[in-house]
C-alpha positions in Angstrom: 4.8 48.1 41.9 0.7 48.6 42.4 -0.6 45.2 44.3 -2.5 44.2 41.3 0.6 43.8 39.0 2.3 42.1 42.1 -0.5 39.4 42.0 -0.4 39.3 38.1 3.1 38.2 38.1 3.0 36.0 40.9 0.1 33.8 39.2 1.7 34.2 35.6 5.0 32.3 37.7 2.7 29.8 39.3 1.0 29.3 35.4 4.6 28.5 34.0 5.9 26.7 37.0 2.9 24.0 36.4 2.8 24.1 32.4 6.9 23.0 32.4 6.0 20.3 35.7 3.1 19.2 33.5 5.6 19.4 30.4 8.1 17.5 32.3 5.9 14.6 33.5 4.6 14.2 30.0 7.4 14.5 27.7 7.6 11.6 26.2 3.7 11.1 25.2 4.5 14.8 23.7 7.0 13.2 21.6 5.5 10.4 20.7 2.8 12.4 19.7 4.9 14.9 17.6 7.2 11.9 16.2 4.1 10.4 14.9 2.7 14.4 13.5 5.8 14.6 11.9 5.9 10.9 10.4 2.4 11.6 8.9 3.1 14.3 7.4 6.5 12.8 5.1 4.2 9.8 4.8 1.5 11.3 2.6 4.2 13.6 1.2 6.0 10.6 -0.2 2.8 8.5 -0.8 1.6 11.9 -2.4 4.9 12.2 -5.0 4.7 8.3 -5.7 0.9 8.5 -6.8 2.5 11.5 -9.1 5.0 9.8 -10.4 2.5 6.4 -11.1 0.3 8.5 -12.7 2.2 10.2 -15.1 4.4 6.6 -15.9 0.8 5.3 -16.6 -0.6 8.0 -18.8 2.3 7.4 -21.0 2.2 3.9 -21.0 -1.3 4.5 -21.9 -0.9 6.4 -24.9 1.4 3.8 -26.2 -1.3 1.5 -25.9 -3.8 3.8 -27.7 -0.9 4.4 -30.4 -0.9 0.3 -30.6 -4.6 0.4 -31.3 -4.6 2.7 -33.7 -1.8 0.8 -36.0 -3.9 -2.8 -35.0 -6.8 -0.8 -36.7 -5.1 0.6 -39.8 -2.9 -2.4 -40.2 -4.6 -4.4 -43.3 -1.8 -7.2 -43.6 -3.4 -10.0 -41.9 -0.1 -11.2 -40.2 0.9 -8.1 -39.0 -2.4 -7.2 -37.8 -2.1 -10.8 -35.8 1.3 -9.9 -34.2 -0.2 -6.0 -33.7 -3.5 -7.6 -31.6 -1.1 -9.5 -29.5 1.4 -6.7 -28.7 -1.6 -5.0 -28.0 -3.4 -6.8 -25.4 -0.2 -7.6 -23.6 0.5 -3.9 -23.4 -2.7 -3.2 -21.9 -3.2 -6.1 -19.5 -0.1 -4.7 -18.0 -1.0 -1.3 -17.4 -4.3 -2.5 -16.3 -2.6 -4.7 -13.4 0.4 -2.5 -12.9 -2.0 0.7 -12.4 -5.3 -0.3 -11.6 -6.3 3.0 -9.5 -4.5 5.3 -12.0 -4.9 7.0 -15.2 -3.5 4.5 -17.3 -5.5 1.4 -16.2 -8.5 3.2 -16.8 -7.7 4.3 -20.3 -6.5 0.8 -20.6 -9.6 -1.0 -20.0 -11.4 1.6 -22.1 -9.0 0.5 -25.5 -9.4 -3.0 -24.6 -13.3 -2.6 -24.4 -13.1 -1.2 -27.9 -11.0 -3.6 -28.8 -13.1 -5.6 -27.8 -16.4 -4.4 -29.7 -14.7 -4.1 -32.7 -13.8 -8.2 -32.8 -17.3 -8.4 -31.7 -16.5 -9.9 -28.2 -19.3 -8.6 -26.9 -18.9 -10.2 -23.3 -15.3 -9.2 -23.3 -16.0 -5.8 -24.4 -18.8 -5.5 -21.6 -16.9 -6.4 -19.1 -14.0 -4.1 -19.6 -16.9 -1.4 -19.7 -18.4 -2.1 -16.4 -15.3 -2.4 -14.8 -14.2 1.0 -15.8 -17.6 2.3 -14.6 -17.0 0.6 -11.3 -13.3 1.8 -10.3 -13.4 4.7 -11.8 -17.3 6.6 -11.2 -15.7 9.9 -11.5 -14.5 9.8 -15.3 -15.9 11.4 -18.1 -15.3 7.6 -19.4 -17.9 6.2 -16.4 -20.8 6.9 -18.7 -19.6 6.5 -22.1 -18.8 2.8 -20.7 -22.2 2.2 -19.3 -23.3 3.0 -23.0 -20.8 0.9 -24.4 -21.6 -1.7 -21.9 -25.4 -1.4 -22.7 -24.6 -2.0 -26.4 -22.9 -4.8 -26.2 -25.5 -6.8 -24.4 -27.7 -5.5 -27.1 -25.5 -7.1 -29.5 -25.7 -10.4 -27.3 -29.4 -10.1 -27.3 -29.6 -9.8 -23.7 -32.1 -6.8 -23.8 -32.4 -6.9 -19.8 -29.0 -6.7 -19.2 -28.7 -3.5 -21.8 -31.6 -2.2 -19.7 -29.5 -2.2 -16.5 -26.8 -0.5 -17.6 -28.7 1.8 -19.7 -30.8 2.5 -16.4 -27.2 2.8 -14.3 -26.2 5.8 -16.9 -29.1 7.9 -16.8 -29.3 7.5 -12.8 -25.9 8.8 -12.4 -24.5 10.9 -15.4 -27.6 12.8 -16.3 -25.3 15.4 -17.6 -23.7 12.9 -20.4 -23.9 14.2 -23.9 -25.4 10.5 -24.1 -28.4 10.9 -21.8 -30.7 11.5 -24.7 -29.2 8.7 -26.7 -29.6 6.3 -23.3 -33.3 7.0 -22.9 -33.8 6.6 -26.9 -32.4 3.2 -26.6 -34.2 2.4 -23.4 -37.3 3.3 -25.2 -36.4 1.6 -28.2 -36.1 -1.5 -26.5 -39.2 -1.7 -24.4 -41.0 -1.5 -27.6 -39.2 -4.0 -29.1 -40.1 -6.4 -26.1 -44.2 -4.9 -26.8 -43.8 -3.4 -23.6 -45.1 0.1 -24.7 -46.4 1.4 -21.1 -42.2 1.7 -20.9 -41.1 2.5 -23.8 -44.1 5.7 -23.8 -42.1 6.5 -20.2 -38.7 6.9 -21.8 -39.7 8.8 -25.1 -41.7 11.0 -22.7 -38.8 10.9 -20.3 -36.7 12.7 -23.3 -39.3 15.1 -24.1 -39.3 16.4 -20.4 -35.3 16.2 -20.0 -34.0 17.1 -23.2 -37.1 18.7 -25.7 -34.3 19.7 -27.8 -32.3 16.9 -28.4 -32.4 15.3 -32.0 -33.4 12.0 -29.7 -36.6 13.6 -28.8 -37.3 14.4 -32.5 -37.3 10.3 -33.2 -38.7 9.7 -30.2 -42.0 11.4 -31.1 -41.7 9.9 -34.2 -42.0 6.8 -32.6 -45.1 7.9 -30.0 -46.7 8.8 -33.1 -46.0 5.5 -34.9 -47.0 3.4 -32.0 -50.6 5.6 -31.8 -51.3 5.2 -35.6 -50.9 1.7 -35.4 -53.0 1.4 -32.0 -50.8 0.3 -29.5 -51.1 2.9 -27.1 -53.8 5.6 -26.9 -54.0 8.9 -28.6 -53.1 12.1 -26.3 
């Protein structure tokens, strides 16, 4: 054998000869590091197959509520409607507790929100709304909620309070089919608080963002109302 390959082989047995001493010496942190590898992995596969299985229990309980709120909005017969309304909310307080980060809770709070609106709780309604938009900012329902959450404190009379949300929607979800909408009502009302430096922002805010929107169409409308009758300047 050549003198090179001699050497070769020698150090390749002095390379193993310290890998299994250091192997040796260290064993059990290697363990306890492959034990905890090992436990991580089953961990998140079970917690991954529980948040499955939660999700899909919800979704169902879910539409069970949504069926519910559906009959409590068909139902004419007073009494029945009463016992309906109460099945109801019970339903959906329990899938909103019982699956608060899932599927379910957030459709939950969306029913009871229009359940809500439709007795004309408006603070109830509101706060169903904003609590949606909170836990769950990801969902197509985040801005639809805002919306709904700015209406009702129109409703109330607490124009500010519609403002912020209003405001929070067309920040975040500029891509909402209710953008235009948003900026129509913001618009709508600055002017009713005769604050037309804001309300001129917002229907000009439409016209830049969304020319085409039926929204804009109104809201020029309303730039040339509020120049005929002199409260802000011609272009």
């Amino acid at each position: 054998m050549p003198v090179n390959l001699q050497h070769k082989a020698v150090e390749d047995k002095r390379f193993v000869d310290k890998l299994e001493r250091f192997i040796h010496r260290r064993q059990i942190i290697i363990w306890a590091v492959l034990i905890i590898m090992i436990g991580a992995v089953v961990t998140y596969f079970i917690w991954s197959e529980r948040n499955k299985r939660l999700t899909e229990s919800s979704a169902v309980l879910a539409e069970e509520g949504q069926d519910l709120y559906f009959q409590w909005l068909s139902e004419k017969d007073e009494k029945k409607k009463g016992e309906l309304e109460d099945k109801l909310l019970e339903k959906l307080k329990i899938i909103i507790r019982g699956y608060p980060h899932q599927y379910g809770g957030q459709r939950a709070l969306f029913i009871r929100g229009n359940f809500y609106f439709n007795k004309k709780n408006w603070e109830k309604a509101a706060g169903d709304y904003i609590d949606l938009s909170k836990s769950f900012p990801g969902s197509y329902l985040a801005g639809i909620s805002l919306y709904n959450a700015g209406a009702s404190y129109e409703e109330l009379g607490k124009k500010d309070k519609a403002l912020k949300y209003y405001g929070e929607l067309i920040k975040k979800y500029k891509d909402s089919p209710l953008y235009p909408r948003t900026l129509f009502s913001m618009g709508r009302i600055y002017e009713i608080k005769s604050d037309y430096t804001n309300a001129v922002k917002y229907y000009n805010k439409l016209e830049d963002d969304k020319p085409s929107s039926n929204w804009t169409k109104l809201a020029r409308n309303r730039m040339i109302y509020l120049q005929i009758n002199k409260k802000i300047k011609e272009e």
